[in-house]
Residue frames as qw, qx, qy, qz and C-alpha x, y, z in Angstrom:
[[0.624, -0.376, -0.616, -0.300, -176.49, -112.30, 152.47],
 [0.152, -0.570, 0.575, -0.568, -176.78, -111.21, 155.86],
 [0.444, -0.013, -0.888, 0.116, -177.09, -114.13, 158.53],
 [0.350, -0.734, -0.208, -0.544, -179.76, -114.18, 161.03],
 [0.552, -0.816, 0.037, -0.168, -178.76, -112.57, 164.21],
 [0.855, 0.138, -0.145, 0.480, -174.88, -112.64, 163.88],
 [0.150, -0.945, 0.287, -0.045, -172.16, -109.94, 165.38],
 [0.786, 0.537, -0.157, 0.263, -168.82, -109.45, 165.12],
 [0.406, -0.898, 0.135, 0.098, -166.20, -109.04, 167.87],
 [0.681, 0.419, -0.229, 0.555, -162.56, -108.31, 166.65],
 [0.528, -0.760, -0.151, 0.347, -160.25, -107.54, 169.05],
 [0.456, 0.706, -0.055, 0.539, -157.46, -104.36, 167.88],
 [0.389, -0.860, 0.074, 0.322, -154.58, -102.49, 168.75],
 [0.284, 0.704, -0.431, -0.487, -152.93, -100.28, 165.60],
 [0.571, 0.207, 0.791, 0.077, -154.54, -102.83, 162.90],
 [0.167, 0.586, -0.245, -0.754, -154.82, -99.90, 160.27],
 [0.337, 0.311, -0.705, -0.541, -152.97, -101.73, 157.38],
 [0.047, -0.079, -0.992, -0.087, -155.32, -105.11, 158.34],
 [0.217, 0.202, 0.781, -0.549, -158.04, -103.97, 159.81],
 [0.491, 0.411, -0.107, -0.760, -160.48, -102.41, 156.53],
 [0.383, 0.234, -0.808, -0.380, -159.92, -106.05, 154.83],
 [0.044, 0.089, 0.842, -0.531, -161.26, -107.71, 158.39],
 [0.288, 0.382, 0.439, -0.760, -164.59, -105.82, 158.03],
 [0.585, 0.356, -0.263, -0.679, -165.43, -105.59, 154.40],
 [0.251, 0.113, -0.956, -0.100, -165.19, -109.59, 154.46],
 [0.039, -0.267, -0.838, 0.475, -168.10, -109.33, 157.07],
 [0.436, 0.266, 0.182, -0.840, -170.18, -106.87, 155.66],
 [0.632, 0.071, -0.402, -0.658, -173.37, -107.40, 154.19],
 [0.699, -0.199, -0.686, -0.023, -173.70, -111.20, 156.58],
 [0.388, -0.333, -0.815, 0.273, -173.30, -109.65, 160.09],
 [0.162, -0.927, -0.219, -0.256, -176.09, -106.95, 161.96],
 [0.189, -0.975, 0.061, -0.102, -173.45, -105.64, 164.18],
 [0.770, 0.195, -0.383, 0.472, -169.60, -105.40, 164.53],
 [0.660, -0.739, 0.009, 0.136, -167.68, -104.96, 168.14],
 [0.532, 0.507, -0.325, 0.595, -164.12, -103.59, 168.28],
 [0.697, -0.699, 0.007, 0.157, -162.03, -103.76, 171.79],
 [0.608, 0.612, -0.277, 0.423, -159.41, -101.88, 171.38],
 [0.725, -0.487, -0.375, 0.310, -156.42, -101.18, 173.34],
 [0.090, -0.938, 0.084, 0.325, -155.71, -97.34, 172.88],
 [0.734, 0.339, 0.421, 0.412, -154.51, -97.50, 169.32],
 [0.145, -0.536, 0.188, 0.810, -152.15, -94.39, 168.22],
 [0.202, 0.079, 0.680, 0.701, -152.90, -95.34, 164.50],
 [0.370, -0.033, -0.402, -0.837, -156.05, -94.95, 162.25],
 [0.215, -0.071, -0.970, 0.086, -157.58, -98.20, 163.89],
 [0.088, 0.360, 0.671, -0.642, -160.36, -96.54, 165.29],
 [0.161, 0.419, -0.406, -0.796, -161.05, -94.29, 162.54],
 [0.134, 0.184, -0.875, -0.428, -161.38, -97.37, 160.44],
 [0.089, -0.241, -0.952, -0.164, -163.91, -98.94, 162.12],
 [0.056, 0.396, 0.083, -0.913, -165.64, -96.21, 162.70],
 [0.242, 0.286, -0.506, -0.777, -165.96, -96.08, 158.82],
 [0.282, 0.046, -0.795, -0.536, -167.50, -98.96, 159.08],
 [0.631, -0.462, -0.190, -0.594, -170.56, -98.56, 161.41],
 [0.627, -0.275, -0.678, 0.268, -168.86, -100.72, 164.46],
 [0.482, -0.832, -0.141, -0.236, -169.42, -99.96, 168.02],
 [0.608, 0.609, -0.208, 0.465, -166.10, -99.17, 169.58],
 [0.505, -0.837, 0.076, -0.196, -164.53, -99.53, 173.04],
 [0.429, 0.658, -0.551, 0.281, -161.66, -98.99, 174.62],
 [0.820, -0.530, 0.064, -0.207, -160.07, -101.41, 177.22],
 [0.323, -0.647, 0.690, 0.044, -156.83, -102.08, 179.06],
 [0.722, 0.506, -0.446, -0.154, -154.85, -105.02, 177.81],
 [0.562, -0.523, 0.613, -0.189, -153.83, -108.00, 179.58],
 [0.286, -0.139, 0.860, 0.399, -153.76, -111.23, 176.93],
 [0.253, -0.055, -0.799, -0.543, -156.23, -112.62, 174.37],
 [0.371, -0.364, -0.850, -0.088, -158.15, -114.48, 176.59],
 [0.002, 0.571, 0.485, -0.662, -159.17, -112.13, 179.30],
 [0.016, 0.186, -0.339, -0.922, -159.34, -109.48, 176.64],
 [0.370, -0.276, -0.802, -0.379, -161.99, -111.72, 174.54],
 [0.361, -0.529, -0.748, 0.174, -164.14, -112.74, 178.01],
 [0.080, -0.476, -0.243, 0.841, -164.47, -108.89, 179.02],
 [0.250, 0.061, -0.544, -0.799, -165.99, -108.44, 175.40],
 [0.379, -0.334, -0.677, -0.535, -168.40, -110.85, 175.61],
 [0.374, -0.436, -0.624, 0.530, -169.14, -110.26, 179.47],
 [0.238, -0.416, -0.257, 0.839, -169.39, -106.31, 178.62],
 [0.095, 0.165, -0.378, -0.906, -170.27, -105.38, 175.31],
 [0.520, 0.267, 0.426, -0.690, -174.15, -105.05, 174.38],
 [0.167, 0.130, -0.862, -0.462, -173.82, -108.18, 171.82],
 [0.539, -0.126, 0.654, -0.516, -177.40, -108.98, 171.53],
 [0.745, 0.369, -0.381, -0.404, -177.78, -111.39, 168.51],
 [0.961, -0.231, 0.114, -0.103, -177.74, -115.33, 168.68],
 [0.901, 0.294, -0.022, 0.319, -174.93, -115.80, 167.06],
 [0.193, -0.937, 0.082, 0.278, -171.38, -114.47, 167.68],
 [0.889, 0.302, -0.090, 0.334, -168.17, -114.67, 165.26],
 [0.483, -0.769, 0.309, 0.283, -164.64, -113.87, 166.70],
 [0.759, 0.431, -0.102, 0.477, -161.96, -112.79, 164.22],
 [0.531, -0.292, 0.077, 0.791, -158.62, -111.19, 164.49],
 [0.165, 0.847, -0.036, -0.504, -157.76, -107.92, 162.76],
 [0.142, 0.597, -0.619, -0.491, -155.62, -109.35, 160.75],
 [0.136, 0.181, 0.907, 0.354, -157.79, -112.38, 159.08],
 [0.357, 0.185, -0.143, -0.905, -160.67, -112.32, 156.80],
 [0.726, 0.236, 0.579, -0.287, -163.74, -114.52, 155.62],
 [0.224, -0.026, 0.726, 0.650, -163.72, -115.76, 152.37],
 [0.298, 0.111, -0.446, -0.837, -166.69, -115.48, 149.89],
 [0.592, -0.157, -0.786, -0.090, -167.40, -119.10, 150.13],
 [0.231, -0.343, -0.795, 0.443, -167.22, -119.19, 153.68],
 [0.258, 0.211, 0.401, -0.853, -169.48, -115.97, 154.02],
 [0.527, 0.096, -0.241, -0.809, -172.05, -117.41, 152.01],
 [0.605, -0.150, -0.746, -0.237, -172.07, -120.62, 153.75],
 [0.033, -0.187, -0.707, 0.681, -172.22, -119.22, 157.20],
 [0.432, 0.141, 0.212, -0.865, -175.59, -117.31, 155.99],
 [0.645, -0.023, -0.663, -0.379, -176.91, -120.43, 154.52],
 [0.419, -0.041, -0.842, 0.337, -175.52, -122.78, 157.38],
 [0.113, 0.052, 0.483, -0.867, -177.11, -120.36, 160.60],
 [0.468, -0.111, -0.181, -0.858, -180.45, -120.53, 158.78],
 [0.797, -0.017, -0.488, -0.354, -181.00, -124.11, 159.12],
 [0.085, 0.439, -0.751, 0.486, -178.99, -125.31, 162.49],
 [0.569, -0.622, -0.508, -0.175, -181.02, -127.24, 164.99],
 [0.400, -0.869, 0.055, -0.287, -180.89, -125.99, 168.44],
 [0.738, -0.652, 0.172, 0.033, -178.29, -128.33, 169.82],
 [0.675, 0.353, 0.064, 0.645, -175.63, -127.00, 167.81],
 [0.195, -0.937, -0.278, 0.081, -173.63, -124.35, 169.39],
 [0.415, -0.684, 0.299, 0.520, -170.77, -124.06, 167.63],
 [0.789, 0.574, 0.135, 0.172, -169.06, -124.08, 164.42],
 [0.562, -0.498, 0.460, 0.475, -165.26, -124.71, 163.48],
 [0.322, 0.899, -0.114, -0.273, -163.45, -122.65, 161.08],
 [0.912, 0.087, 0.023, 0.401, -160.65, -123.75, 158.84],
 [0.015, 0.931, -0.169, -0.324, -157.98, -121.14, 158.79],
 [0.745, 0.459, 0.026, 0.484, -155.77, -120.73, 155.51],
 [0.389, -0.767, 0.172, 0.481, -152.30, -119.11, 156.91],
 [0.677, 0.613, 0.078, 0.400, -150.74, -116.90, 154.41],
 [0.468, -0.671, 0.212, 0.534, -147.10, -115.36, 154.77],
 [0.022, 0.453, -0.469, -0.758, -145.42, -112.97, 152.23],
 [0.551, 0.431, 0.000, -0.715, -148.42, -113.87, 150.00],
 [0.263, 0.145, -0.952, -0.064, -147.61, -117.42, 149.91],
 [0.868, -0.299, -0.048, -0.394, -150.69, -119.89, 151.36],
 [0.059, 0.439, -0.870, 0.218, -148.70, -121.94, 153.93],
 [0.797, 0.039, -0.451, -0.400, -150.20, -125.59, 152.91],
 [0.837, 0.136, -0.513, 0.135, -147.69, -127.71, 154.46],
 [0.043, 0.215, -0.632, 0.743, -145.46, -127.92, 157.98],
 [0.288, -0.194, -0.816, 0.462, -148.42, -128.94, 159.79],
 [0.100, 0.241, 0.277, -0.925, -150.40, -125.82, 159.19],
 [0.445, 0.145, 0.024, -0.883, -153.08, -126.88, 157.30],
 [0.377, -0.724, -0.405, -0.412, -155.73, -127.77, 158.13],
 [0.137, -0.040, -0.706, 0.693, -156.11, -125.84, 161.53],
 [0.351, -0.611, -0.597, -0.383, -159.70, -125.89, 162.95],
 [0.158, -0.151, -0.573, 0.790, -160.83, -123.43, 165.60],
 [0.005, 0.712, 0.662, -0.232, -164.20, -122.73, 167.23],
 [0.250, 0.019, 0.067, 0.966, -164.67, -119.06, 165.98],
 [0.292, -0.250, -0.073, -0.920, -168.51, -118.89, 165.70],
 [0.189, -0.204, -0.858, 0.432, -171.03, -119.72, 168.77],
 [0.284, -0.806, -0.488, -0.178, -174.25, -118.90, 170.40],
 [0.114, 0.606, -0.439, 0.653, -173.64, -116.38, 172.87],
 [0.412, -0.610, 0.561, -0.380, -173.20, -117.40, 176.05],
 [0.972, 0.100, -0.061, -0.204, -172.42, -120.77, 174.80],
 [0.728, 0.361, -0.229, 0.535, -168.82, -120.48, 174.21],
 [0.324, -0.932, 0.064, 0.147, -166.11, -118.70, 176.35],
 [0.659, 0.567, -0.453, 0.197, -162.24, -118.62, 175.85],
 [0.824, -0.470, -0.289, 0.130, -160.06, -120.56, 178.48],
 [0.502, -0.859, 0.086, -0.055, -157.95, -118.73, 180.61],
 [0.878, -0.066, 0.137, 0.454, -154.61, -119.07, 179.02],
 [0.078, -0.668, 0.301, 0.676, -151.65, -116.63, 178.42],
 [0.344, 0.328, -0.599, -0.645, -150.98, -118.01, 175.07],
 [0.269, -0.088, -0.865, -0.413, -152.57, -120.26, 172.20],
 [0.408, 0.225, 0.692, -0.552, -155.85, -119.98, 173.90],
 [0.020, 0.172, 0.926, 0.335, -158.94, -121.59, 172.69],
 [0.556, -0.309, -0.080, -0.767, -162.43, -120.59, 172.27],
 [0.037, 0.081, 0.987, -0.132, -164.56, -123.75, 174.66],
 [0.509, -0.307, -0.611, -0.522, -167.90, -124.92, 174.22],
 [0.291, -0.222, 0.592, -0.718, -169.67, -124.63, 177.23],
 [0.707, 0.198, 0.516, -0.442, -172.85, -126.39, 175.97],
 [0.595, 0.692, 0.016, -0.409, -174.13, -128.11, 172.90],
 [0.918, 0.204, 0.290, 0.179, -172.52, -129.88, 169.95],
 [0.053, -0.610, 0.415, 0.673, -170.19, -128.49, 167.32],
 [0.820, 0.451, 0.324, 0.138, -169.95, -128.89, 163.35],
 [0.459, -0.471, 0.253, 0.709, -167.48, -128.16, 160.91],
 [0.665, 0.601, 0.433, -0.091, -167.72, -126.18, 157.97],
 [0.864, 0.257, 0.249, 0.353, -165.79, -126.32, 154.51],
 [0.613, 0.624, 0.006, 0.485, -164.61, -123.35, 153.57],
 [0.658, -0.430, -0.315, 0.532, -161.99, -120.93, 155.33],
 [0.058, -0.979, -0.163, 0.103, -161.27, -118.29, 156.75],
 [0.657, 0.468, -0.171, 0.566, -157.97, -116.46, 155.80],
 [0.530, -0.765, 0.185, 0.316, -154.86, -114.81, 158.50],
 [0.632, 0.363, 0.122, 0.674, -152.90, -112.80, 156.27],
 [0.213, -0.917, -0.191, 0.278, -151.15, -109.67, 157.98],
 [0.422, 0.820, 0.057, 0.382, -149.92, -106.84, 156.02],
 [0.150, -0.973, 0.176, -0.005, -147.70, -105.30, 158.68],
 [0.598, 0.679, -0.412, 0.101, -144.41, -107.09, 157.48],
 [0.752, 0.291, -0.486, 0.338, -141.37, -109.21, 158.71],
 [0.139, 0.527, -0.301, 0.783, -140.29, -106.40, 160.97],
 [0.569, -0.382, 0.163, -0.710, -143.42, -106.01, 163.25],
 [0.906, 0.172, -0.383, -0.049, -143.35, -110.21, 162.97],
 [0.646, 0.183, -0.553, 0.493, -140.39, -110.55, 164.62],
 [0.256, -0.335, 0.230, -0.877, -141.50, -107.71, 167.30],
 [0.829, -0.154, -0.183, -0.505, -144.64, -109.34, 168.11],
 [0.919, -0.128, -0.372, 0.030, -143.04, -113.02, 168.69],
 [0.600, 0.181, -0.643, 0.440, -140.54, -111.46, 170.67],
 [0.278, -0.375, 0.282, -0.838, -142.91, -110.44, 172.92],
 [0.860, -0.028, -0.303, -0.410, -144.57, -113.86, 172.51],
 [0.569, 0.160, -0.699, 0.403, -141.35, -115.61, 174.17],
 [0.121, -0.284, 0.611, -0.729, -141.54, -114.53, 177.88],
 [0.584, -0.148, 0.314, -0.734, -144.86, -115.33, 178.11],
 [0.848, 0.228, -0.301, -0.372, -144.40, -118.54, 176.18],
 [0.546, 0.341, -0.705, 0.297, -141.56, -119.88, 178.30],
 [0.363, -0.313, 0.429, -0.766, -143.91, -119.04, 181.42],
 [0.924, 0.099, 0.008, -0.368, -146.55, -121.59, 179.91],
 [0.779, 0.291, -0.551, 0.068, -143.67, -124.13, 179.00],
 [0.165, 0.208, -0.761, 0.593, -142.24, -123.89, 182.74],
 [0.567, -0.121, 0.364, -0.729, -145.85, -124.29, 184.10],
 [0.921, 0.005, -0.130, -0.368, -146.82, -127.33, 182.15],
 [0.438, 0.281, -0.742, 0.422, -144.18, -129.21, 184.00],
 [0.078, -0.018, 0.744, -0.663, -146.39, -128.47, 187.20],
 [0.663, 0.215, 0.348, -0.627, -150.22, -129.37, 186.18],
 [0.394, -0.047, 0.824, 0.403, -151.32, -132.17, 184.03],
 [0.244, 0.627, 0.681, 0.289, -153.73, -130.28, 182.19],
 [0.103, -0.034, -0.055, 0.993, -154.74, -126.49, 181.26],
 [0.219, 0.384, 0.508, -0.739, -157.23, -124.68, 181.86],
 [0.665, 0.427, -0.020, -0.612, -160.56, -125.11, 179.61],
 [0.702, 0.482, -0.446, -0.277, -158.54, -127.99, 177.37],
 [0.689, -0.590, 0.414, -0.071, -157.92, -130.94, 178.13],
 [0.150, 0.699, -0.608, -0.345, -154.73, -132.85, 176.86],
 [0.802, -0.019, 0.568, -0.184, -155.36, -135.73, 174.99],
 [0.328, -0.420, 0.683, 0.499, -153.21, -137.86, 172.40],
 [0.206, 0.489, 0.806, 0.264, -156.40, -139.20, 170.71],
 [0.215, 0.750, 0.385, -0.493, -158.83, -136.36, 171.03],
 [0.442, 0.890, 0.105, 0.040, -159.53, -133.37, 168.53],
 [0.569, 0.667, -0.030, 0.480, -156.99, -131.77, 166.58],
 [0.114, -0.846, 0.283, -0.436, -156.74, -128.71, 169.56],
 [0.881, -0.435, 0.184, -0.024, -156.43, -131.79, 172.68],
 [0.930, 0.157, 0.041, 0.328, -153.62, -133.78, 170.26],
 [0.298, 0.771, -0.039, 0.562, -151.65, -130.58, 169.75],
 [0.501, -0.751, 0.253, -0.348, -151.81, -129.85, 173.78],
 [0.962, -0.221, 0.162, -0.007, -150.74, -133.31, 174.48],
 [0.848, 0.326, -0.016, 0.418, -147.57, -133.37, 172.55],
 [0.178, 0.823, -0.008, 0.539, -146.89, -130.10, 173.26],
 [0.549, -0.709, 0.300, -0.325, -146.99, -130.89, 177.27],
 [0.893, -0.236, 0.380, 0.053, -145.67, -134.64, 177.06],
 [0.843, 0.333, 0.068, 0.417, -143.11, -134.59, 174.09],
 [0.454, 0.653, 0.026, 0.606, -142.05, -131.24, 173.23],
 [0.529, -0.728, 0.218, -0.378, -142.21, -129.63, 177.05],
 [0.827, -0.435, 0.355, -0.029, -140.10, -132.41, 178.17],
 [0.681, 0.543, -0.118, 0.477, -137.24, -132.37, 175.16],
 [0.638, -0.278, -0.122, 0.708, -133.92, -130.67, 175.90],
 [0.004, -0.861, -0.047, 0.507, -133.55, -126.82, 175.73],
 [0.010, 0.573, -0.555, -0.602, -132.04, -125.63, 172.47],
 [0.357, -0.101, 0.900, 0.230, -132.45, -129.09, 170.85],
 [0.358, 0.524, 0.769, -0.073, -136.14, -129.51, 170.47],
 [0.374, 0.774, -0.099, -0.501, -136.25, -125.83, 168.45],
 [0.122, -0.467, 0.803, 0.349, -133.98, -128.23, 165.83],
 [0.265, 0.291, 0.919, 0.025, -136.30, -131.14, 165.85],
 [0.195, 0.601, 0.514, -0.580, -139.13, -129.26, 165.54],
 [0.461, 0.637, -0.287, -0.547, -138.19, -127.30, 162.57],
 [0.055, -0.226, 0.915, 0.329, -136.72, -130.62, 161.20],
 [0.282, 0.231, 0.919, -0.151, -140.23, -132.30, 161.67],
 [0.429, 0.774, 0.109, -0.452, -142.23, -128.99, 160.17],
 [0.426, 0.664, -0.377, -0.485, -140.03, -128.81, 157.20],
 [0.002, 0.415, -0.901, -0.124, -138.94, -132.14, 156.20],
 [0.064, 0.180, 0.939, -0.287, -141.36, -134.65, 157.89],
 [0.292, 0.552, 0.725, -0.290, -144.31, -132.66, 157.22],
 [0.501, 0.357, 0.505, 0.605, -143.18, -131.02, 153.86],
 [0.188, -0.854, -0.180, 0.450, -142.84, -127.50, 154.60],
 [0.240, -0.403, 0.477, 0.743, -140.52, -127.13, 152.11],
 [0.153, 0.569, 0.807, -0.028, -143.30, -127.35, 149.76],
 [0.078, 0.927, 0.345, -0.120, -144.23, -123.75, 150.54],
 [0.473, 0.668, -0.020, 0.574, -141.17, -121.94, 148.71],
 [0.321, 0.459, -0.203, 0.803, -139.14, -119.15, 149.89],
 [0.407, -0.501, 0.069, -0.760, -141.79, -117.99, 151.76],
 [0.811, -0.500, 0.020, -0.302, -142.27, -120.78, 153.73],
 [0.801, 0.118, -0.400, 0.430, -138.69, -121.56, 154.57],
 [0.255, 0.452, -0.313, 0.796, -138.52, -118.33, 155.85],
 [0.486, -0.470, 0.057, -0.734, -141.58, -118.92, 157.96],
 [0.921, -0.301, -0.216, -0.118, -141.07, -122.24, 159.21],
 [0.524, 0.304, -0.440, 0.663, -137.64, -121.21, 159.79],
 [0.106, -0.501, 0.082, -0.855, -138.55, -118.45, 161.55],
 [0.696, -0.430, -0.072, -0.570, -141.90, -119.73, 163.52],
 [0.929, -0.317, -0.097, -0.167, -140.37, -123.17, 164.42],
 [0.664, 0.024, -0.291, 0.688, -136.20, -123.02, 164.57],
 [0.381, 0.144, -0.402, 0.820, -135.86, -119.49, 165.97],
 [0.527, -0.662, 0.010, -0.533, -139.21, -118.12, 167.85],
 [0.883, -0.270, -0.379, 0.063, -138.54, -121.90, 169.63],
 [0.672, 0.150, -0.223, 0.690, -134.98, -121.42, 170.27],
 [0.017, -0.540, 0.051, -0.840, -135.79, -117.85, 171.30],
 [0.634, -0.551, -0.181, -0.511, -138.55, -119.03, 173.92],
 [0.829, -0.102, -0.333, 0.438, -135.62, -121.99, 175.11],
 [0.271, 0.357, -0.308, 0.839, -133.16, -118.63, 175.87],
 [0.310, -0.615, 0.017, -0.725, -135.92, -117.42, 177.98],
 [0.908, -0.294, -0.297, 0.022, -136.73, -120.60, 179.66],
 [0.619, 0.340, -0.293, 0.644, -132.86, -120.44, 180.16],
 [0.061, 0.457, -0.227, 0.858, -132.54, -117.06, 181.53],
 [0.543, -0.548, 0.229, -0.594, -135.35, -117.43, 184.40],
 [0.910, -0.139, -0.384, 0.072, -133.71, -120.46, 185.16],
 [0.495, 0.362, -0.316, 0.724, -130.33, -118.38, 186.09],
 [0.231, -0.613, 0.040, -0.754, -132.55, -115.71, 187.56],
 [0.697, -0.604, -0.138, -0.361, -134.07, -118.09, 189.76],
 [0.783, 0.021, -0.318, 0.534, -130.49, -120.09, 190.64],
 [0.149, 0.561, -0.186, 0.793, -129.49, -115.96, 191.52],
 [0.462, -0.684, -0.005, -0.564, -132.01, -115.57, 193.61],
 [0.847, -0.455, -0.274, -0.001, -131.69, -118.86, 196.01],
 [0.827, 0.310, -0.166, 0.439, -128.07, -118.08, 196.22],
 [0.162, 0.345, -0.205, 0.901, -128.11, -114.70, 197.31],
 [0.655, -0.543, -0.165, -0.498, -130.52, -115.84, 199.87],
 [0.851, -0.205, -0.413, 0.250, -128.22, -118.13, 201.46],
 [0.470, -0.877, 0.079, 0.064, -126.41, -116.41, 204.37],
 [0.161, 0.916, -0.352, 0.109, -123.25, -115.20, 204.52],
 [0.188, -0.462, 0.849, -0.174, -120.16, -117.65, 204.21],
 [0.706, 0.039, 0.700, -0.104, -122.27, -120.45, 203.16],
 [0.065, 0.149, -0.802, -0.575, -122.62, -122.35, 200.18],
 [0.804, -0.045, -0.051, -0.591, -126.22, -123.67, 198.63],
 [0.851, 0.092, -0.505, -0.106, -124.59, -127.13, 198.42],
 [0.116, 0.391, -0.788, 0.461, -122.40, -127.05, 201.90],
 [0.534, -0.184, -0.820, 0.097, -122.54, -129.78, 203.69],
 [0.544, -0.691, -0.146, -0.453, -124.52, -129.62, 207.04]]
């Protein structure tokens, strides 16, 4: 059932084994799909190609710039816009209630929040805290932007209400354990940048942190006032203790020990080491600034 006036921007970079499940979940509900890649060695282009999208290439810098250069550049003209990954998909349900839902909207709705179902080694991770997660995913265009964060960015409303609807969308990536680990340890540097910054603003850009607010606010808020302000090393402990224990993670079998293990005792712990390390780096630096024959602590 196609929806009226919808498009599709997916951002990619070598999404091969994810990227044919991404699209065929969209055909037949939106008029035009967008791919931004970032100079993909694999088939990734190829693919979407195959599948009538319009296809450009563009430097890489995070999510969020990435995203705002898409919808700032690319010749989306339909009312509607939906923003997936390469590696999630629509359900059935949900594609047949976005083309229901879009028909009937009043005007001062300009968003709609997605549920996302996280699957890992072909398990549906229920429990830990992961589900429900709502996130803004389809908007008018120029209604919505994403805010201006290295990580966990957020789509924002710019204008207009929101609504939520029921069914969800699915994040399930085929490229395996290996690439997984790869990926998050590329996620640490830049995540221990954001944890050593919210120590110096009381709020981030586009979201603002609040203990009451929405799901995305409550999440920010702890994240800056609890967990940002724990001890190094420790809080990767707690954390997994609170995902698997406290919020019944164990629940999700094998598969989700290994992923709350994984996502919340050692990415954490991994992101702490970094913290760590540019802590040394910076201790190096003042040191070997200090002039010759002094100490940083000598007395005056």
């Amino acid at each position: 059932m196609l929806a009226p006036g919808l498009d599709l921007v997916v951002l990619t970079y070598n999404e091969e084994v994810n990227l044919d499940q991404c699209l065929r979940s969209a055909r037949g509900l939106v008029s035009n799909i967008f791919i931004v890649d970032s100079g993909s060695i694999d088939q990734t282009v190829e693919i979407a190609h195959q599948h009538g999208a319009y296809v450009v290439t563009h430097e890489f810098t995070n999510q969020a710039e990435q995203f705002n250069w898409a919808l700032d550049n690319l010749p989306i003209q339909s009312e509607w816009v939906l923003r997936l990954d390469a590696d999630e998909y629509l359900s059935p349900e949900l594609q047949n209630e976005i083309a229901s839902t879009l028909a009937q909207l009043p005007p001062a709705v300009s968003g709609l929040y997605l549920n996302r179902r996280m699957m890992f080694m072909g398990r549906w991770i229920r429990y830990g805290g992961y589900y429900p997660i709502w996130l803004l995913r389809l908007f008018r265009r120029g209604k919505a932007r994403s805010e201006q964060a290295e990580m966990d960015e957020h789509l924002v409303l710019l204008e207009g209400r929101s609504l939520k609807l029921h069914h969800d969308f699915i994040h399930d990536d085929h490229k395996g354990l290996s690439d997984w680990a790869r990926k998050h340890e590329a996620y640490a540097a830049r995540q221990a940048r954001v944890l050593q910054r919210m120590q110096q603003k009381s709020q981030t850009d586009g979201i603002t942190p609040r203990l009451l607010g929405n799901q995305t606010e409550r999440k920010r808020w702890l994240k800056q006032n609890l967990y940002g302000r724990s001890p190094l090393f420790f809080r990767a402990f707690i954390y997994f203790g609170y995902r698997y224990f406290l919020r019944l993670g164990f629940l999700d079998g094998v598969p989700g020990l290994i992923y709350h293990f994984l996502q919340g005792c050692w990415y954490s712990f991994y992101v702490d080491a970094k913290v760590y390390e540019s802590r040394l780096s910076d201790d190096y630096q003042v040191v070997s600034k200090q002039p010759a024959g002094k100490s940083v602590n000598a007395p005056h």
